[in-house]
C-alpha positions in Angstrom: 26.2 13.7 -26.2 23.6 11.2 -27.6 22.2 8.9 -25.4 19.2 6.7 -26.0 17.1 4.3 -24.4 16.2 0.8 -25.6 12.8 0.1 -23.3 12.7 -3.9 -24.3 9.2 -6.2 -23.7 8.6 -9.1 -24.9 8.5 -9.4 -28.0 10.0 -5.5 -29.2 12.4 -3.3 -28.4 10.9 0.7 -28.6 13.1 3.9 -28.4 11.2 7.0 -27.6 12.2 10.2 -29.3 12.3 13.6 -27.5 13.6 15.6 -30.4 14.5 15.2 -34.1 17.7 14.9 -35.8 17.9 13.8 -39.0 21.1 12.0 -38.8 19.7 10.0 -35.9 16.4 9.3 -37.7 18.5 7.8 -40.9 20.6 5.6 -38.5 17.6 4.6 -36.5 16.2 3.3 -39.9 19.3 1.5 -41.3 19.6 -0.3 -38.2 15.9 -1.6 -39.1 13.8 0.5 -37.0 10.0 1.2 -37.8 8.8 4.9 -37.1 5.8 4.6 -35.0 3.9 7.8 -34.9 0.9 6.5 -32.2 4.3 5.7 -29.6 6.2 8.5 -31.1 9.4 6.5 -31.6 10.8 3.9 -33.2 10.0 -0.1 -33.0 12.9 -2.6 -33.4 12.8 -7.1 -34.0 13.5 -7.9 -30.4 16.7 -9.2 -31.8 18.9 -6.4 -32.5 22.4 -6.2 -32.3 23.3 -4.1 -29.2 26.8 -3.7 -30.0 25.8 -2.4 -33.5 23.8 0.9 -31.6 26.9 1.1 -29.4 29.2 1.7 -32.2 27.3 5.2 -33.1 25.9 6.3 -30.1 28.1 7.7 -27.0 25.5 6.2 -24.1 23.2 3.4 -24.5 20.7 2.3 -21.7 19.3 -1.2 -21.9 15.8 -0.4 -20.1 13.6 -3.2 -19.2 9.6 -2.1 -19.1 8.7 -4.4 -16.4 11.8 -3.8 -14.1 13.2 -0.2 -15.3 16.4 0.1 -13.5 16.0 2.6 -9.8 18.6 4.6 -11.4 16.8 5.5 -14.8 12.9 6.7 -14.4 11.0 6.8 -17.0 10.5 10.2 -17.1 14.2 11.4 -17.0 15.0 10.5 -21.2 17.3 12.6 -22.1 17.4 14.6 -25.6 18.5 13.1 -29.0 19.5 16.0 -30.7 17.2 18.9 -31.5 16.8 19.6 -34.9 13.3 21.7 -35.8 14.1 22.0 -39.5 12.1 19.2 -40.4 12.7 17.4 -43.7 10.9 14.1 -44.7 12.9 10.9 -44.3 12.1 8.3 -46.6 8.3 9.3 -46.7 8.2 7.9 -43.3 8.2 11.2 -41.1 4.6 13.4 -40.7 4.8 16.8 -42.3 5.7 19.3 -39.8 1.9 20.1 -38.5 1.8 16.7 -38.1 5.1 16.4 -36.4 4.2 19.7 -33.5 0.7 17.9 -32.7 2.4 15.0 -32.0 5.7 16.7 -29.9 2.6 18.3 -28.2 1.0 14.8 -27.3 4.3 13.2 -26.5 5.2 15.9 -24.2 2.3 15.6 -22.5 2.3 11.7 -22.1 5.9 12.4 -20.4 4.5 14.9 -17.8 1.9 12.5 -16.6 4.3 9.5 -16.5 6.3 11.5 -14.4 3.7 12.0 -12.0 2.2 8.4 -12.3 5.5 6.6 -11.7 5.5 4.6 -8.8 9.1 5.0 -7.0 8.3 2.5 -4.6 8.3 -0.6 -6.8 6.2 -3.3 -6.2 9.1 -6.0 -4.8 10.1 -3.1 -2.2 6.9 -2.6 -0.9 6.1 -6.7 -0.9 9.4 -6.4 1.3 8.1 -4.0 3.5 4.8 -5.7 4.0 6.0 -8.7 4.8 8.7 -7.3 7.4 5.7 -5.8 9.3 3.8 -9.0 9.1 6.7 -10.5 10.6 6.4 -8.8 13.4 2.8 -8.5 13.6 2.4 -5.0 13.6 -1.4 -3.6 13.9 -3.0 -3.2 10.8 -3.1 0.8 11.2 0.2 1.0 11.9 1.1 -1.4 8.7 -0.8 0.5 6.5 1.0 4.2 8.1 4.2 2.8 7.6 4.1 1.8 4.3 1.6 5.1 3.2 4.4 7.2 4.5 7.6 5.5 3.0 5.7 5.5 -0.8 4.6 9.5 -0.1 8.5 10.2 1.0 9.4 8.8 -2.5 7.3 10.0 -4.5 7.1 13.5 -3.4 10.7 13.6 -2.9 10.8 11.7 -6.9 13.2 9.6 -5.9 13.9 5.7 -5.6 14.7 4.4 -2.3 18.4 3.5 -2.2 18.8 7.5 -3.9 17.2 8.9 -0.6 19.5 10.2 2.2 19.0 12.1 5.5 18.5 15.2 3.8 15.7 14.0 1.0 13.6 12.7 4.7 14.2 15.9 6.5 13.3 18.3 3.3 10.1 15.5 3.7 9.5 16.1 6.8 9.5 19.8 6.3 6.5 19.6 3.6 4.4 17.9 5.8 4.8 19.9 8.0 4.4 23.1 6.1 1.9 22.2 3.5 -0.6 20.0 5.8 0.4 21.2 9.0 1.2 18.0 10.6 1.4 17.7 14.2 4.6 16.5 15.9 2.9 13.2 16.5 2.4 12.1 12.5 5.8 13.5 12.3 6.9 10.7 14.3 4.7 7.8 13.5 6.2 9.1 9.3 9.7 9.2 10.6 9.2 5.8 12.6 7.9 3.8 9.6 10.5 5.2 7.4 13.4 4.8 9.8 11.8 1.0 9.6 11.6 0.5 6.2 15.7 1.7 5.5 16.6 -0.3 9.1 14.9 -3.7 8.0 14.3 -3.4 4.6 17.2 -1.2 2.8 19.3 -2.8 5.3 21.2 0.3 6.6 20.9 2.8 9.2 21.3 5.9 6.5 18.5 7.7 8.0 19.7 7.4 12.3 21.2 10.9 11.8 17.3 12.9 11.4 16.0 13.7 15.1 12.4 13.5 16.2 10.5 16.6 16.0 9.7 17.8 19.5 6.8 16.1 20.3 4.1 19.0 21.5 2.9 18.4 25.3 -0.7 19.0 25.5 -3.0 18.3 27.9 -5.8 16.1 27.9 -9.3 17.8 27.5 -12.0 16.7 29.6 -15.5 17.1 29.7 -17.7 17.7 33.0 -20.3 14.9 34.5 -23.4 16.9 33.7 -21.5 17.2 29.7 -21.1 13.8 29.4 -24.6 12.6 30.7 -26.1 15.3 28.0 -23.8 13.7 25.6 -25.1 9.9 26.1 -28.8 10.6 26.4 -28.8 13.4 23.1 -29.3 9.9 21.3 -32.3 8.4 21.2 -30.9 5.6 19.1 -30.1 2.5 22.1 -27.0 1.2 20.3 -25.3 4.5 19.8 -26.6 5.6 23.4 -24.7 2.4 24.4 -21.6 2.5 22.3 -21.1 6.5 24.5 -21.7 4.9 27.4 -19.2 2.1 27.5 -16.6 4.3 25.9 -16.7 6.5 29.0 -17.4 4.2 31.8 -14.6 1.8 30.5 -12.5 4.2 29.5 -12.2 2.5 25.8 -10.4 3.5 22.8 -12.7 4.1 20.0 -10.9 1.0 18.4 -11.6 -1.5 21.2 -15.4 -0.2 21.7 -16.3 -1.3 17.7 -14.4 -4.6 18.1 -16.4 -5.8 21.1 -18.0 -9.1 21.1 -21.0 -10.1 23.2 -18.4 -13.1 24.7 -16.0 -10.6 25.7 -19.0 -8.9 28.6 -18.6 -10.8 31.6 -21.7 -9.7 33.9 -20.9 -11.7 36.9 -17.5 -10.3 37.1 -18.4 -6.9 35.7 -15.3 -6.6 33.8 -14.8 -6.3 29.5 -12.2 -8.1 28.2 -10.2 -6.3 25.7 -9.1 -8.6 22.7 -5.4 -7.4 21.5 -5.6 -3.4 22.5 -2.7 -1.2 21.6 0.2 -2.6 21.5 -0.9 -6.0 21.0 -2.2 -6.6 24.3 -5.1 -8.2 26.2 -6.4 -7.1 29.7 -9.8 -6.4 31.4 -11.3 -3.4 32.5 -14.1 -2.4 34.5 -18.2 -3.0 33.7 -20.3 0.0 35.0 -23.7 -1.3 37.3 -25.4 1.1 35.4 -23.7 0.5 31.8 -24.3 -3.5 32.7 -27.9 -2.8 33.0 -28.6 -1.0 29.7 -26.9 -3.4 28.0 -28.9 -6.4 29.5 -31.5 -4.9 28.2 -30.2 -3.8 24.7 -29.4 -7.5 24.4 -32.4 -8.8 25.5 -34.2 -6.8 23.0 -31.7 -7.1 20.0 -30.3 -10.6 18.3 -26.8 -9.9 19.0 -25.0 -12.8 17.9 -21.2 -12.0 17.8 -20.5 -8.1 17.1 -21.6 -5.9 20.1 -22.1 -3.0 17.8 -22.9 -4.9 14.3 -22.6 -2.9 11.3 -24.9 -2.1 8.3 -24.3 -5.3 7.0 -24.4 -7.4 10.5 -21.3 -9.2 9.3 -18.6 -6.9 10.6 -18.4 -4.7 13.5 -19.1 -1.0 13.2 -16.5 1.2 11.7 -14.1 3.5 13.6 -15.2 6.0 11.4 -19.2 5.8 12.1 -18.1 5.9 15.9 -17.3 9.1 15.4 -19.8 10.3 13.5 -22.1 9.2 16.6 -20.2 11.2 19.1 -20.3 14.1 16.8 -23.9 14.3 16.1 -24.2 13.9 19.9 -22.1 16.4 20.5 -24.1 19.1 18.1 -27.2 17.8 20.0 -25.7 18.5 23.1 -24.3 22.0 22.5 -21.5 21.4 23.4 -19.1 24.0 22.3 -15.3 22.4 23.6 -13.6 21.1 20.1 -13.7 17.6 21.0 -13.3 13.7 19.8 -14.7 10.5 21.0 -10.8 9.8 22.9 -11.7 12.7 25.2 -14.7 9.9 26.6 -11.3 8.0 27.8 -9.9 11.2 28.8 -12.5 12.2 31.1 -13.0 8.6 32.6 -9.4 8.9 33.9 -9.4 12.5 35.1 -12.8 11.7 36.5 -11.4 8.3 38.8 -8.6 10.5 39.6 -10.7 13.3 41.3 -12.7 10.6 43.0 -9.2 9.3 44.6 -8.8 6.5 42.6 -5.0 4.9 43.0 -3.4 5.8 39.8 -2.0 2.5 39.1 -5.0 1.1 38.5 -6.5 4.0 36.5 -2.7 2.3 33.9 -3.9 -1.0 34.1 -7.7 -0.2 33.3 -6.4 2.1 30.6 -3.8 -0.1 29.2 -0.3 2.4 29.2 2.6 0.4 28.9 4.3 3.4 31.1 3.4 5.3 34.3 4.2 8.4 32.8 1.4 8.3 30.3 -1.0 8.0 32.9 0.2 10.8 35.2 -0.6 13.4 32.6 -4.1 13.4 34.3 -2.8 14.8 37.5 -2.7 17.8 35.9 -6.1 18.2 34.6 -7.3 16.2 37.7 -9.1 19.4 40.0 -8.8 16.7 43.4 -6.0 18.8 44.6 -6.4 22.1 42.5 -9.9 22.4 44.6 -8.2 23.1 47.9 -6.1 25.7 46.5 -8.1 29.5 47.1 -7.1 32.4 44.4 -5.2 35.1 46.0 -7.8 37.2 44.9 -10.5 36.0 46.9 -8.1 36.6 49.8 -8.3 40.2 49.3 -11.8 40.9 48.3 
């Protein structure tokens, strides 16, 4: 079967060539077609006759370079005929050294199109941005969602409305397998494709795939005398600081970077939290002690908006230098437990549990939408484990 592919721009119509056939070739030229040995093909007027290629050809595809069709990638061209005994046509075809180097180059061209095509196209993914925006997603969550819908497509090589329940789980699998993703990216992959086919595809093709199992690991925490060697291992006041209100305001690492010197309210001694997870705003509690150091780290530093100012002192420090801070602190420390800067929040609510703190207020100072999140840290909480005596010192 001979099929070929008219890729139309503006102002020319190209048909790229796979394999020789001499037959083909001769057509190709009465029909006024200009061999093109740079594109490897052949260049038509952009006002051919269509119907004319139709009458010798069993399958024509009208391609257009700016919006191929989702059922035709580029890199999927099928064959003209193979035909190796190369004779010249007209004067107009390379000898056959000429020909192999360039078979060899076009060959090559195809393989990196077909890992450079894009099956997300550009109106699909405006789509999906602007669905997210709708609702006013966070900005991390935006960018996972839409990361995770273009690497389902193009690892699976597929366009979107191809995809079915199978092409996500077989997904799913490689990440899985290959990166060893927990059960939590798992979910936040599934959840922003099972978005993207809900409000964007407009169909619930995908409701079928179950959520992996989501693993149920406890919090670790570190012990008072750990963090206190944690916060002073700095001798740098600001990342001293940034430690210190992490883990005696129980922040997320998120919410400590974004602080403004408005949001401190030293009479009160609360922090307001501008917009946490989940889009939400609430206050938690300002340390005596933490208050005092940073009294004094204002005092001594023109801190006019950012609380922790960047390089720059136009933005806020990034998430990602946080981390570095606790890290370094943490190799200063010696501390050998394979922890992040989260366990800071971690231990702040293990720790107010164990000094009998009511647990609905260790939710509200968190921020968890849900009881249930919170009471996780009964179970690393040592309040009541500490009246319990091991059967073995019973018997010794």
């Amino acid at each position: 079967m001979n099929v070929i592919y008219l890729i139309c721009d503006e102002n020319t119509v190209r048909i790229p060539i796979t394999g020789f056939n001499d037959q083909v070739f001769r057509q190709f030229k009465l029909l006024g077609g200009t061999w093109d040995a740079a594109y490897f093909g052949f260049v038509f007027n952009h006002q051919i006759d269509v119907k004319k290629f139709k009458r010798y050809f069993n399958i024509v595809f009208i391609v257009s370079e700016k919006s191929p069709p989702q059922s035709i990638p580029l890199a999927q061209f099928q064959v003209i005929g193979m035909n190796d005994n190369l004779d010249k046509i007209g004067g107009e075809l390379s000898p056959q050294e000429k020909y192999i180097e360039e078979k060899s180059r076009f060959y090559k061209q195809l393989n990196n199109a077909k890992k450079d095509i894009e099956y997300l196209q550009e109106p699909m993914l405006k789509k999906l941005e602007a669905e997210l925006g709708a609702r006013k997603f966070a900005v991390t969550t935006r960018k996972a969602y839409v990361l995770y819908v273009k690497r389902l497509c193009n690892t699976i090589k597929k366009f979107p409305e191809n995809i079915f329940v199978d092409d996500v789980k077989e997904f799913l699998s490689i990440l899985e397998k290959e990166e060893k993703s927990s059960a939590a990216k798992l979910n936040l992959a599934l959840s922003g494709i099972k978005f993207f086919y809900r409000y964007v595809i407009k169909d619930n093709r995908i409701k079928e795939q179950k959520r992996p199992v989501q693993d149920k690991k406890l919090p670790k925490v570190l012990s008072a005398e750990e963090i206190l060697n944690l916060i002073y291992a700095h001798s740098n006041e600001k990342h001293r600081l940034l430690l210190m209100l992490v883990y005696s305001s129980g922040l997320r690492v998120g919410e400590a970077v974004k602080l403004k010197k408005e949001d401190i309210d030293f009479s009160r001694k609360v922090i307001y939290i501008n917009l946490g997870k989940g889009r939400k705003d609430r206050y938690t509690m300002l340390s005596e002690k933490a208050a005092h150091f940073l009294s004094d780290y204002l005092q001594k530093n023109n801190i006019e908006k950012w609380l922790f100012p960047g390089q720059s002192g136009k933005n806020h420090l990034a998430i990602r230098s946080a981390q570095r801070i606790f890290e370094n602190a943490i190799e200063k420390a010696a501390i050998t437990k394979n922890v992040s800067i989260h366990n800071l929040r971690h231990s702040f609510a293990t720790h107010l549990l164990e000094s009998g703190t009511d647990i609905r207020y260790i939710q509200d100072l968190l921020g968890h939408s849900s009881i249930r999140t919170t009471e996780r840290y009964t179970h690393v909480a040592k309040k009541s484990v500490l009246k319990i005596k091991s059967p073995l010192d019973g018997i010794m």
